[in-house]
N, C-alpha and C positions, 0 to 999 in steps of 0.2 A: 589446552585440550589434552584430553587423555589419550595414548597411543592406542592406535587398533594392530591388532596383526593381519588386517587385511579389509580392503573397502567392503566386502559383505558384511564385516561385523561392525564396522562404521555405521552402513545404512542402518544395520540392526536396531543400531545405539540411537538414530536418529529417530527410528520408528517409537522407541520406548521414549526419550524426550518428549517427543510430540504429544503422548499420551501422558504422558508426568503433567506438562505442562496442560494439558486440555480438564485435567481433575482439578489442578489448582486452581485454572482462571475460576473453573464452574463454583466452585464456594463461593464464589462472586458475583459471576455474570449470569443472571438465569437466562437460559435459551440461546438463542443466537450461535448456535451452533455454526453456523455455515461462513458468518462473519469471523466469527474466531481463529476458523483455520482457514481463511483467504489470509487472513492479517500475517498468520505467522508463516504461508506459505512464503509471502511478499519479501519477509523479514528474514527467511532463508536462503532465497533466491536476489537475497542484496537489491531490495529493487523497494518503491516507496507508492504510499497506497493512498486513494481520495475516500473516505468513508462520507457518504449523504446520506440524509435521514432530519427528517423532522426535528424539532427540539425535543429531549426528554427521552433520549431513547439510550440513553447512557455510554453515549460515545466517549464521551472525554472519562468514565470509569472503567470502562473496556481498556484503552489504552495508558490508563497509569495503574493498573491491576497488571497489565503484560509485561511493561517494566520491572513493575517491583517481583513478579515470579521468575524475570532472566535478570536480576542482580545487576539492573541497568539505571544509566542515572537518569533522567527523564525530568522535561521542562516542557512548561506548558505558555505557548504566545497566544494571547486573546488579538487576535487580529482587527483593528477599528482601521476608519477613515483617516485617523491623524500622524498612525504610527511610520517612523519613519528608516532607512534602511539601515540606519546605525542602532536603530533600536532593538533589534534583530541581532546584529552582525556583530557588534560592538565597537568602541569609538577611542581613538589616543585622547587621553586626558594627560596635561599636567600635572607630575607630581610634586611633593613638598623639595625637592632638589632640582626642581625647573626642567628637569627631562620628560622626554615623553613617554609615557608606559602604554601599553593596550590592552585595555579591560571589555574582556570580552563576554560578550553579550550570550544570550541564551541560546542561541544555536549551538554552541559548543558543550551539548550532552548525548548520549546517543539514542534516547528517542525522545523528538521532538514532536508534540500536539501543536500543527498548525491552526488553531480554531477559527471555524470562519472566514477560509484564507482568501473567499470572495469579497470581504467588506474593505483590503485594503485598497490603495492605488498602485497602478500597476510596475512602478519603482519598488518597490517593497515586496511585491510577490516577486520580482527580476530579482532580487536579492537572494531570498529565499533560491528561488528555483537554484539560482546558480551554485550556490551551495550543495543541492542537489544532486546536478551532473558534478560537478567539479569535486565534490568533498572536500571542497576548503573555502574560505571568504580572502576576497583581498581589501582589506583598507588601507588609503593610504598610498597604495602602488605595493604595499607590502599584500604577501599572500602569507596566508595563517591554514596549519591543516585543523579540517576535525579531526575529532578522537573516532574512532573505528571501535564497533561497527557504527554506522550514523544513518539512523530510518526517519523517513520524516513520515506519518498521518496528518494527511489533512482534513477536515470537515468542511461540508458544505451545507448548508441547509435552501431545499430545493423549494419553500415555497415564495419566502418573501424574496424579492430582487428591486425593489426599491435601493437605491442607494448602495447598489451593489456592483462591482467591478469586474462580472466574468472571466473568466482565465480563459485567453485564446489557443488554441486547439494544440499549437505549437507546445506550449507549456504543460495541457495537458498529456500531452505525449510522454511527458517526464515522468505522469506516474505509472506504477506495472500496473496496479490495478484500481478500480473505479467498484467498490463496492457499496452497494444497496442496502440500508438498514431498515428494514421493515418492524413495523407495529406485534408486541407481542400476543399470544394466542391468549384467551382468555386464563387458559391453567397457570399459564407462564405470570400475567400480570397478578394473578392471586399470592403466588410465591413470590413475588417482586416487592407488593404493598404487605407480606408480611413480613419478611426480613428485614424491609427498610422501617417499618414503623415501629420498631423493637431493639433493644441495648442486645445486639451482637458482636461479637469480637472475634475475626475471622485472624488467625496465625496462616500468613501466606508461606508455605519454603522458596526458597530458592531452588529454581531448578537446573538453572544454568547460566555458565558466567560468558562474559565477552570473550575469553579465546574461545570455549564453545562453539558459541554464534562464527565467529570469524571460519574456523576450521571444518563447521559444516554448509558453511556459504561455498569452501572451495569444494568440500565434497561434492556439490550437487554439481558442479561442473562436470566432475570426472565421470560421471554415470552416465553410459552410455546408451545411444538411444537408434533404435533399427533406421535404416534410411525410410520407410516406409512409413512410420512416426511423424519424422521430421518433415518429409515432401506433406504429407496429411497438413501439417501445421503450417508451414508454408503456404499450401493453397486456399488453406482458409482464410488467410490474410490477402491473398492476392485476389481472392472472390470477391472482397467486399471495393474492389476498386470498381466505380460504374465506365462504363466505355473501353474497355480493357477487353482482351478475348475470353480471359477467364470469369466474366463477371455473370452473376446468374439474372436472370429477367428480372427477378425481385430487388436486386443491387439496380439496376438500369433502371427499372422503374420509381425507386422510393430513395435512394441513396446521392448525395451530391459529392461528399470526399469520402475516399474509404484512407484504412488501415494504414499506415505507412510499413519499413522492415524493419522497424524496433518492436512492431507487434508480433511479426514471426519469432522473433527472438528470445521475446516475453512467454510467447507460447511453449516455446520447448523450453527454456528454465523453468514455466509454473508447472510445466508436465513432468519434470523432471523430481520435481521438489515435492507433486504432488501423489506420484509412483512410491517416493523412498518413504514419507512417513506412512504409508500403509504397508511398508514392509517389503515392499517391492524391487528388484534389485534394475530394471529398465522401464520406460513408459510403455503403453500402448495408446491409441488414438483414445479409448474410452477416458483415459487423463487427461490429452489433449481438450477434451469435449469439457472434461468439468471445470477448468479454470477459463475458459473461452471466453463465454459474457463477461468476465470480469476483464479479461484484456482489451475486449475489443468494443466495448460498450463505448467509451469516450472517443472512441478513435473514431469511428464514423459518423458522419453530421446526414441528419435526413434532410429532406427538399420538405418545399409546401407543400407535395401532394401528399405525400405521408403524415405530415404533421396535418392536413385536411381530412383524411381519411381514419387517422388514430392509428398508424401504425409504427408501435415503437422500436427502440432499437434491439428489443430482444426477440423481438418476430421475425428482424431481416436475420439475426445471428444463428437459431434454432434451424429456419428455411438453408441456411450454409450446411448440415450438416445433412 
């Protein structure tokens, strides 16, 4: 990464990336704005994201368009019923000198497309996840590091659940964010069916390399944030606990687990992450606000009367603010 002579012209640098970077994906991704910079907030703030959405909404070209604009190596795992944790991880084989070598499996790139990371058994997603918090796999009793930076995207696709493996809330915890792919607008879909149904040849640049990513993960640390920010963010997670003193009638009424503190956490790196690429040198709560649903969306489980009444979990999160 290139020297700053001072963390304002860091952020600076980051603001300008983020906009380098938001022109490139676009020759690609039409629309989806909002998705795009949740992803690369996630991806700044070192933390790993669930994208849902229907089939055909171009998830899996969203994120190997993001790799190849940050000059990252990127692997993609079709996750099925049969796959197993060495097929992930990677496995000692025998080689032609009768030792054992380890040949390691596709986890070992730095962004990895979990696809469907509900169809597996829950060995396999333990696999994964662990890699996850730990940034390394252990086979064998041996521990192997990944290569850094290491983001995982996973997909989920939220309608069919036949034959499907949920990821217990635990593990959901693991991702920073749970982002929402929604269906494009009609204008959107007409530029979608013409670009795709036509001989184009998009020249993607590089815009940024892995010390990059690494050097502005640490920057979003350093940025400092008013106490007043961070209690905000705090008690947003502590609201959504039901039976608690801070919890609002809406949380008591509709809510059965809330938030744990890795969501406070999450809150202030996504606020933090999401201040500096608009140029901003601290958050204010207005940041806090804009990455929220995406943090705290998975973190809370509704009761029957909610899920009786139609209330989702973006009603109880908006009623927090």
């Amino acid at each position: 990464m290139q020297n700053f002579n001072s963390d304002v012209e860091a952020v600076d640098a980051l603001a300008q990336s983020y906009k380098n970077l938001k022109s490139e994906i676009g020759k690609v991704i039409v629309g989806q704005d909002e998705v795009v910079k949740a992803v690369i907030i996630s991806l700044f703030s070192n933390g790993h994201s669930l994208l849902v959405g229907v089939p055909g909404l171009a998830k899996t070209l969203l994120v190997s368009t993001i790799a190849e604009v940050l000059d990252l190596e990127f692997k993609r795992i079709q996750f099925t019923p049969d796959l197993m944790p060495s097929d992930i991880t990677g496995s000692e084989i025998l080689d032609e000198d009768r030792h054992f070598r380890f040949n390691k499996g596709p986890l070992f790139a730095n962004i990895v497309l979990a696809d469907e990371i509900n169809r597996t058994p829950p060995k396999t997603q333990a696999a994964l996840l662990e890699a996850m918090q730990e940034r390394s796999v252990t086979v064998s009793g041996v521990r192997h590091p990944l290569s850094m930076p290491f983001f995982v995207l996973a997909t989920q696709n939220p309608i069919e659940q036949e034959g499907t493996y949920p990821l217990p809330e635990a593990q959901l915890d693991r991702f920073m964010f749970n982002i929402p792919l929604d269906y494009p607008s009609y204008e959107e879909e007409i530029r979608v069916v013409k670009g795709t149904t036509t001989i184009q040849n998009y020249e993607l640049k590089h815009v940024l390399t892995d010390m990059d990513i690494l050097g502005f993960q640490q920057l979003i640390r350093k940025i400092p944030i008013a106490d007043n920010v961070l209690e905000y963010a705090v008690s947003l997670a502590t609201k959504t606990r039901p039976g608690t003193d801070r919890a609002t009638q809406m949380v008591n009424d509709y809510i059965s687990w809330g938030a744990g503190p890795r969501a406070s956490q999450y809150l202030v790196l996504g606020a933090k992450c999401h201040a500096a690429i608009q140029g901003k040198y601290s958050p204010d709560i207005e940041d806090v606000q804009a990455i929220a649903k995406y943090v705290l969306r998975h973190r809370i489980v509704r009761n029957y009367k909610a899920e009786a009444e139609g209330i989702n979990e973006e009603k109880v999160i908006e009623s927090l603010f």
